[in-house]
C-alpha positions in Angstrom: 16.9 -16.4 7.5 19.8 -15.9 5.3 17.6 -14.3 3.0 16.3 -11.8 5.5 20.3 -10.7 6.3 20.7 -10.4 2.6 17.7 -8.4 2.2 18.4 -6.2 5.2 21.6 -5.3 4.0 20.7 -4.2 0.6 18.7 -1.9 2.0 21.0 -0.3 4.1 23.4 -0.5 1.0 20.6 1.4 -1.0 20.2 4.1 1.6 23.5 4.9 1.9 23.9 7.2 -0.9 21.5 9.3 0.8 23.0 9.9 4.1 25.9 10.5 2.4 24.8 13.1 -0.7 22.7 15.2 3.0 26.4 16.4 3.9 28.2 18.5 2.5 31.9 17.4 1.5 35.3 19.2 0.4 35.5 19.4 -3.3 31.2 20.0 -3.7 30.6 22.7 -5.8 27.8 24.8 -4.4 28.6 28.0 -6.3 29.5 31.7 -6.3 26.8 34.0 -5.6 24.9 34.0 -2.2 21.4 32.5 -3.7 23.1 29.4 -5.5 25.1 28.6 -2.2 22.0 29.1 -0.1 19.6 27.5 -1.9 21.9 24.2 -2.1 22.2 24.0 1.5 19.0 24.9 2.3 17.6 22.3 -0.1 20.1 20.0 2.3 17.8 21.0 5.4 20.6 23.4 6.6 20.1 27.4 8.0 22.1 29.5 6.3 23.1 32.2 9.0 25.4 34.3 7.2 27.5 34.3 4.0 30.4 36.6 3.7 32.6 37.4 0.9 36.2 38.2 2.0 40.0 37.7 1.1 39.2 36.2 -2.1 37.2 33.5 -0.5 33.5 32.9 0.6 32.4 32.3 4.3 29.3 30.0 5.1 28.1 29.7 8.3 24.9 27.1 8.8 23.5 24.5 11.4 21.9 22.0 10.6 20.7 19.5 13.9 22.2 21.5 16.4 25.6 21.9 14.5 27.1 25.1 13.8 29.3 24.7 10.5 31.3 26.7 8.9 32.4 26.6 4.9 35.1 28.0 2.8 34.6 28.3 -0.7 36.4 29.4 -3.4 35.8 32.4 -5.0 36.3 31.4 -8.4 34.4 28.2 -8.7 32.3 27.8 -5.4 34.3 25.1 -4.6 34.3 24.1 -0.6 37.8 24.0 0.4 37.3 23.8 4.1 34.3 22.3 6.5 34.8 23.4 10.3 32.1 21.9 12.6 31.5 22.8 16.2 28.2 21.5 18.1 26.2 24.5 19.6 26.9 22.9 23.0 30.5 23.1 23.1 31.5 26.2 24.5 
C-alpha cells in the first residue's frame, strides 16, 4: 500500500510542472510584436481577442476556459508586468 501512496504522489509531483508552465505568470517573457505574443498564448490554448499597443506598454486580452484575462507587457522586452483575470460570468 505504501508503495501505491508513493507512487501516486510522484505522479502528481511529475505533472505539476505542467499545470503550472499552461498559465501565464508575471515576469514571462512572451515578446514584442503581436505574432510572437499571440502565438505563445495560443500555443497555451488561450484566444487572443485583441492586442493593443499604447502608453508605452502592450495590452493582451484572451480567455482561456471561460476566463477573460487581461496582460500588460512591457514594451521594451515583452515582459508581463500585470495579469488581471475576470470570469465571463461575473458581471
Amino acid at each position: 500500500m505504501e508503495t501505491l501512496k508513493t507512487l501516486t504522489l510522484a505522479t502528481l509531483l511529475a505533472a505539476m510542472p505542467v499545470l503550472v508552465l499552461a498559465n501565464v505568470s508575471l515576469g514571462d517573457r512572451l515578446g514584442t510584436d503581436e505574432a510572437a505574443i499571440r502565438s505563445a498564448m495560443e500555443a497555451q490554448g488561450y484566444v487572443v481577442e485583441e492586442i493593443e499597443v499604447e502608453d508605452g506598454k502592450i495590452e493582451v486580452e484572451l480567455v482561456k476556459d471561460g476566463v477573460e484575462t487581461e496582460l500588460v507587457l512591457s514594451k521594451s522586452d515583452g515582459i508581463v508586468t500585470a495579469i488581471e483575470m475576470e470570469d465571463e460570468d461575473d458581471d
